[in-house]
Residue frames relative to the residue before (quaternion, step in Angstrom):
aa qw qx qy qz dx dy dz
X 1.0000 0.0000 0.0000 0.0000 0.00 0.00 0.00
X 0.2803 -0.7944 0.5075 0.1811 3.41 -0.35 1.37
X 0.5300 -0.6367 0.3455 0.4409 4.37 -0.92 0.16
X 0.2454 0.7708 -0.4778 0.3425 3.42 1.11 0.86
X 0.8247 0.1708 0.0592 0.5358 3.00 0.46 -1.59
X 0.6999 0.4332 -0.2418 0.5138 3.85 0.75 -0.68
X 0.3833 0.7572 -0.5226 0.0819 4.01 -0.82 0.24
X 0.7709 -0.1622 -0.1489 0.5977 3.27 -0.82 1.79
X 0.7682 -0.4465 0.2878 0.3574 3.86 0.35 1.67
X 0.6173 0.4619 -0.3767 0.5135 3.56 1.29 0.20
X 0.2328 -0.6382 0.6457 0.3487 4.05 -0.37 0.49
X 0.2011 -0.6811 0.6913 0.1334 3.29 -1.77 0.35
X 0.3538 -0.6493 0.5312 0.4136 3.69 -1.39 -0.32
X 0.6410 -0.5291 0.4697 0.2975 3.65 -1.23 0.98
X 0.3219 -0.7587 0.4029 0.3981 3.44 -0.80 0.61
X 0.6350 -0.4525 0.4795 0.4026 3.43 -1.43 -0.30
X 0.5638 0.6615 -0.3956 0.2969 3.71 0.45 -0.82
X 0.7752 -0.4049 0.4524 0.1745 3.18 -1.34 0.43
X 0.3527 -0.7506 0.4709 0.3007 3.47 0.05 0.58
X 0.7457 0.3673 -0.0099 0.5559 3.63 0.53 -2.03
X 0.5893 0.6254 -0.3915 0.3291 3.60 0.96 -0.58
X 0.4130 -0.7280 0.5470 0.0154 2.76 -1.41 1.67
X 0.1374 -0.8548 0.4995 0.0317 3.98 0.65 1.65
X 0.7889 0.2136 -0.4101 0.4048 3.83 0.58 0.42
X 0.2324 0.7108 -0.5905 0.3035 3.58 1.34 1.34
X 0.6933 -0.3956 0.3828 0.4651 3.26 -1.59 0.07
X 0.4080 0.6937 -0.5475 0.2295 3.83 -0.64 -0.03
X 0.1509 -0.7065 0.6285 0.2881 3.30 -1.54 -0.16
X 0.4982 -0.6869 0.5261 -0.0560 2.69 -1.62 1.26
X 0.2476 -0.7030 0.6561 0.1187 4.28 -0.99 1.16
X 0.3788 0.7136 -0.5892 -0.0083 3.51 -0.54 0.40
X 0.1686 -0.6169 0.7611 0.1083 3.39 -1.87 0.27
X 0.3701 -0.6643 0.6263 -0.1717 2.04 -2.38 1.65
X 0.1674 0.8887 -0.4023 -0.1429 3.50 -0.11 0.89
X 0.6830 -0.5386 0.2653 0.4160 3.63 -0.71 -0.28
X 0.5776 -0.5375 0.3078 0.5318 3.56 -0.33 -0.01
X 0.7388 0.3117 -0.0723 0.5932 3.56 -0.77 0.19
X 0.2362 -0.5943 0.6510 0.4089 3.93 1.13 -0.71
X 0.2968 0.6249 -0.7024 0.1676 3.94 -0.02 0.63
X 0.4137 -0.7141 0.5235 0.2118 3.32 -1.77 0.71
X 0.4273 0.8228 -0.3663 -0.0796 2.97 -0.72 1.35
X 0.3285 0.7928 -0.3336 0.3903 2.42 1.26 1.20
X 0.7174 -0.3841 0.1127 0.5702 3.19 1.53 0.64
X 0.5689 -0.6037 0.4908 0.2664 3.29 -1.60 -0.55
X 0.1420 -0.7494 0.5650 0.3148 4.19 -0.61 0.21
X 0.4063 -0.6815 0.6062 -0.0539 2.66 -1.65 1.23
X 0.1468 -0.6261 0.7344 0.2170 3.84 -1.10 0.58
X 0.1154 -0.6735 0.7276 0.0612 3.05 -1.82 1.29
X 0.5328 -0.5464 0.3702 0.5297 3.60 -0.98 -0.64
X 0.6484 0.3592 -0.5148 0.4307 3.38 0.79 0.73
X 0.8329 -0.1674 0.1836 0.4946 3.66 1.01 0.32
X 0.6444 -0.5119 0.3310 0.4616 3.28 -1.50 0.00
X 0.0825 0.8582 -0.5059 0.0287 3.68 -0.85 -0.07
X 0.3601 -0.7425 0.4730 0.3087 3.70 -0.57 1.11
X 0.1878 -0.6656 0.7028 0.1668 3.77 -1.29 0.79
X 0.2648 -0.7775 0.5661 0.0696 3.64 -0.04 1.64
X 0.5179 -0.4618 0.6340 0.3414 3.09 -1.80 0.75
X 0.6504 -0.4153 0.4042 0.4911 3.53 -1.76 -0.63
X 0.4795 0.5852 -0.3588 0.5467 3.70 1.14 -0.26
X 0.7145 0.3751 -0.3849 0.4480 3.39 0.47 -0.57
X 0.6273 0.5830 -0.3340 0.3936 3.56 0.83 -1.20
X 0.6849 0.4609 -0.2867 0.4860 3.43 1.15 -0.67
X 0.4952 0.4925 -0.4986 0.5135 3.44 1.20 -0.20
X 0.7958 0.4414 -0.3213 0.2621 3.72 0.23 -0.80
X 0.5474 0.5874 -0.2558 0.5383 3.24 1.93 -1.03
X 0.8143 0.2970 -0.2973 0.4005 3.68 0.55 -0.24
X 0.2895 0.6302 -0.4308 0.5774 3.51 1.63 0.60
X 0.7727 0.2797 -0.2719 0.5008 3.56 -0.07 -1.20
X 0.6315 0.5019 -0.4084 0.4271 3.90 0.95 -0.37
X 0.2878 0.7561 -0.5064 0.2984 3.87 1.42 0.27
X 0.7680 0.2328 -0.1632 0.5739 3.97 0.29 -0.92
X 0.4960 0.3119 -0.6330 0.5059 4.02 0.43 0.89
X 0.6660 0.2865 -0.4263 0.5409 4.31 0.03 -0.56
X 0.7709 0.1240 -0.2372 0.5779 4.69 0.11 -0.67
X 0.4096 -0.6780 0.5819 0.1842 3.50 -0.82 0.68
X 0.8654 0.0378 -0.1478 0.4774 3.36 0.78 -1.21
X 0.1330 0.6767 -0.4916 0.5317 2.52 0.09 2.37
X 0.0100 0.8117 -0.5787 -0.0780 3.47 -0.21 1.73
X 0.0580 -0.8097 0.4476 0.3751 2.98 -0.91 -0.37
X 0.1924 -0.8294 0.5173 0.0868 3.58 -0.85 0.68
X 0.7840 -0.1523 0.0042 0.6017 3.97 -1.11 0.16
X 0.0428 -0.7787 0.6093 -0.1432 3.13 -1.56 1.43
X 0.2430 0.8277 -0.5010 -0.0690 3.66 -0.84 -0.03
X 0.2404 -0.7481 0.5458 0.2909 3.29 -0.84 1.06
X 0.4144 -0.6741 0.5901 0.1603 4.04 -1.05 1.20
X 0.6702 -0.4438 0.4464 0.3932 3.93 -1.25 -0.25
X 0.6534 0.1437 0.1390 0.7302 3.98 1.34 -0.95
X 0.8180 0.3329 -0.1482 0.4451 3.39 0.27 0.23
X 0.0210 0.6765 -0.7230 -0.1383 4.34 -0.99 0.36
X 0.0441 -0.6466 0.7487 0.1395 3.44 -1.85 -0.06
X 0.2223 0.7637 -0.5869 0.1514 3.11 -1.40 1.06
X 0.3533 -0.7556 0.5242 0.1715 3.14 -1.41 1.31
X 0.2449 -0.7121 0.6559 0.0524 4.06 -0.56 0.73
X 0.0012 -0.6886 0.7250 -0.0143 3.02 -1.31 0.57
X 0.1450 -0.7713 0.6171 0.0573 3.23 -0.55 1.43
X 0.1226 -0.6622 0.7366 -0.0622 3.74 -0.57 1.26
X 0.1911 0.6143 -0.7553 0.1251 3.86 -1.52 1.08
X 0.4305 -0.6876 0.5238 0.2597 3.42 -0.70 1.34
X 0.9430 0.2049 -0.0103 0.2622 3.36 -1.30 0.17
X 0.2294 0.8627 -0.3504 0.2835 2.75 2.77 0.46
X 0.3491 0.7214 -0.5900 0.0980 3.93 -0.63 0.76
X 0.3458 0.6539 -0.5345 0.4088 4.03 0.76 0.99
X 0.1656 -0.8262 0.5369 -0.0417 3.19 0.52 0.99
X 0.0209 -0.7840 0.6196 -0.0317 3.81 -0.33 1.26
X 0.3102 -0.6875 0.6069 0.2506 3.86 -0.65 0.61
X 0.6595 -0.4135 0.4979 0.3823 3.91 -0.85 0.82
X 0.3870 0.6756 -0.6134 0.1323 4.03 -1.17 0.86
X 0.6353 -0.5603 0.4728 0.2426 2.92 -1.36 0.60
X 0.5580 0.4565 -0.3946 0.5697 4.09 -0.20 1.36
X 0.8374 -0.3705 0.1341 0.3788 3.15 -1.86 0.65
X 0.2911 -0.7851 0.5436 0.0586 3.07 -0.84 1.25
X 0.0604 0.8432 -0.5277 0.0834 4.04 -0.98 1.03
X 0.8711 -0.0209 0.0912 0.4821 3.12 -1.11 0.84
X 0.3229 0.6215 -0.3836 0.6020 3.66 1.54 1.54
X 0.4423 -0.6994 0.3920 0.4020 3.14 -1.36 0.03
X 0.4376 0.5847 -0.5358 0.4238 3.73 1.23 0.49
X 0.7011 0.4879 -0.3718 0.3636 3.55 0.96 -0.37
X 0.4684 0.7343 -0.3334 0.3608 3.15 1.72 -1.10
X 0.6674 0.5394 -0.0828 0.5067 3.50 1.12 -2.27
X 0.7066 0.3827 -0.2452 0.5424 3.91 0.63 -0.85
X 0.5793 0.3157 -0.4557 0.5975 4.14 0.52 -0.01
X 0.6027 0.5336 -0.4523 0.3839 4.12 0.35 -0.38
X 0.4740 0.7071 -0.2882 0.4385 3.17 0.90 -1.68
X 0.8279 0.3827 -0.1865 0.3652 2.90 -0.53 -2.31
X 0.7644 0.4316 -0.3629 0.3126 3.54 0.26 -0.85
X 0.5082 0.5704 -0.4971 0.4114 3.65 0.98 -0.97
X 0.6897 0.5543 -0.3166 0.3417 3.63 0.78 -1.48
X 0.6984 0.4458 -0.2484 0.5018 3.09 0.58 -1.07
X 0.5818 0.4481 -0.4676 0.4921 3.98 0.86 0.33
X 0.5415 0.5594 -0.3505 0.5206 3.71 1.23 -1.24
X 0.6069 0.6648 -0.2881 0.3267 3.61 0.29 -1.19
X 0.7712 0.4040 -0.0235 0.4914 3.42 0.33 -1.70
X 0.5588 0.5831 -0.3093 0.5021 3.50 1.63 -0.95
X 0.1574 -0.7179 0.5296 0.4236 3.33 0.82 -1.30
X 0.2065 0.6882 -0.5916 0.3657 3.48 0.84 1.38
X 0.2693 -0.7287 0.6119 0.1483 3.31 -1.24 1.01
X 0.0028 0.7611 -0.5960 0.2561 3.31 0.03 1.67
X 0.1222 0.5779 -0.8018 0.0909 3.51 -1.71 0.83
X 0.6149 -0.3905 0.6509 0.2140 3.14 -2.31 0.64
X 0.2754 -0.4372 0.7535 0.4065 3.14 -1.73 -0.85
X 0.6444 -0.5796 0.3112 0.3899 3.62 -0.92 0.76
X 0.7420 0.2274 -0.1640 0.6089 3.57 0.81 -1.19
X 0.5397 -0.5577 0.6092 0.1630 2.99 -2.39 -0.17
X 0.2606 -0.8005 0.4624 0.2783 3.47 -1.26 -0.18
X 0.0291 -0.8892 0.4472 0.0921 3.66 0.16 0.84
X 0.2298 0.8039 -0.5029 -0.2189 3.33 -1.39 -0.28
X 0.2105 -0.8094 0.4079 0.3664 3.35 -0.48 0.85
X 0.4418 -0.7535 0.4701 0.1267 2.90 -1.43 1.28
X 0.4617 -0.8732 0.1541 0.0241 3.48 -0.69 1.79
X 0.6823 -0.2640 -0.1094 0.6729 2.84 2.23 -0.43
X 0.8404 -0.2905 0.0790 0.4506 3.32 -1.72 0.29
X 0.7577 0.3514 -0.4297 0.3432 3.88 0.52 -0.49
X 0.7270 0.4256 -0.3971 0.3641 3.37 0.89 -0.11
X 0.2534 0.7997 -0.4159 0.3511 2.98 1.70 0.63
X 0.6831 0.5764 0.0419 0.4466 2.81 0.99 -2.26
X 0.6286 0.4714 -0.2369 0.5715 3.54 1.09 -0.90
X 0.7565 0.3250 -0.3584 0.4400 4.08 0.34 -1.03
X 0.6351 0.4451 -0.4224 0.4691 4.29 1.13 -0.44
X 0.6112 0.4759 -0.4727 0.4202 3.67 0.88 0.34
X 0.5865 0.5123 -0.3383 0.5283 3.21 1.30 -0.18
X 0.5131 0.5237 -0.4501 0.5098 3.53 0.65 -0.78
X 0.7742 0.5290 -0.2000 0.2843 3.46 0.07 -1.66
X 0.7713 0.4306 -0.1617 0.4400 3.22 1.33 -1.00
X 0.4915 0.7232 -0.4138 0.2534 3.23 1.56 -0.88
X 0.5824 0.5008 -0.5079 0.3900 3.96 0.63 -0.80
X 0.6008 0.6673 -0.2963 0.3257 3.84 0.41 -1.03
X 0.7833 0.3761 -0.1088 0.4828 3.12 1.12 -1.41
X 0.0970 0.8830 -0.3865 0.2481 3.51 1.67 0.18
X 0.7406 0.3520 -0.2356 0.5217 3.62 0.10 -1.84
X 0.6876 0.4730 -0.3368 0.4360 4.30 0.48 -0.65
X 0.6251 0.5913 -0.3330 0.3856 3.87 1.05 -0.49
X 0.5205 -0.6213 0.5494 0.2028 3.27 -1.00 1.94
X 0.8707 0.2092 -0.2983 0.3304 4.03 0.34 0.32
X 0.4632 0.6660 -0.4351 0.3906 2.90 1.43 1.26
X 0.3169 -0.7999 0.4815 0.1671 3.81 -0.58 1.28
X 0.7254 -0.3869 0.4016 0.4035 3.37 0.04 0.89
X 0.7488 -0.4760 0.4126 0.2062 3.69 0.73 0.68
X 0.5824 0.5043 -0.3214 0.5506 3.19 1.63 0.21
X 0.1529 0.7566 -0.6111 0.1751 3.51 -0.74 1.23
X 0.6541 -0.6576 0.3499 0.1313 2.93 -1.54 1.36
């Protein structure tokens, strides 16, 4: 068993990431966040007469209030089409640094002013609202990312963002509407 796949007698899954990819270049970035367990707590979706739409617990609201707080902790840090789900967030980032040429190759160690940091100060805060709440709240450990390569699949992943509340009642990780 080579240390790819096998570490301290526990298999793992390889990551997804770029190999050479440089994750605090300029670019923009798709990622999801889910909950531990994918539990829902971040509220419930609702149909209004303008559409579907999640009616967040306070956990959720903090999931959304500390999203839009993303470019007061990274400055260059846009942010563009988002949604926070019941068990689940999507969001596209756009990591814009003038005059950015320090080209770092993707490695395993302290991570800065990237988009694992970007995702791990988010993280940290929702928690650290659950926490103080005395909400029993956890992440899943990792994220999902992709960077996204040009304008149509731009266009293609903020219809998804946009649509994702709609498509709610058909998603394999929705519980019947039942959230913690």
């Amino acid at each position: 068993m080579d240390n790819e796949t096998h570490f301290r007698g526990i298999y793992r899954i390889d990551s997804a990431r770029l190999i050479d990819y440089d994750y605090g270049s300029n670019g923009i970035y798709f990622v999801t966040i889910c909950t531990r367990n994918r539990a829902c707590f971040f509220g419930d979706i609702e149909e209004g007469p303008t559409g579907h739409f999640l009616n967040p617990t306070c956990l959720g609201q903090q999931a959304i209030d500390c999203w839009l707080a993303i470019p007061d902790h990274f400055p260059f840090v846009i942010l563009d089409e988002f949604q926070v789900m019941p068990n689940h967030i999507h969001g596209l980032l756009w990591i814009d640094k003038p005059d950015y040429d320090d080209w770092q190759p993707n490695a395993f160690g302290p991570q800065s002013k990237n988009l694992a940091s970007i995702l791990r100060g988010y993280k940290i805060g929702v928690t650290k609202y659950a926490t103080n709440e005395g909400i029993d709240f956890g992440w899943q450990p990792r994220f999902h990312d992709r960077v996204v390569r040009d304008a149509n699949e731009l266009a293609r992943i903020r219809h998804y963002i946009v649509q994702n509340p709609a498509n709610w009642k058909r998603d394999k990780n929705n519980l019947d509407g039942l959230f913690m």
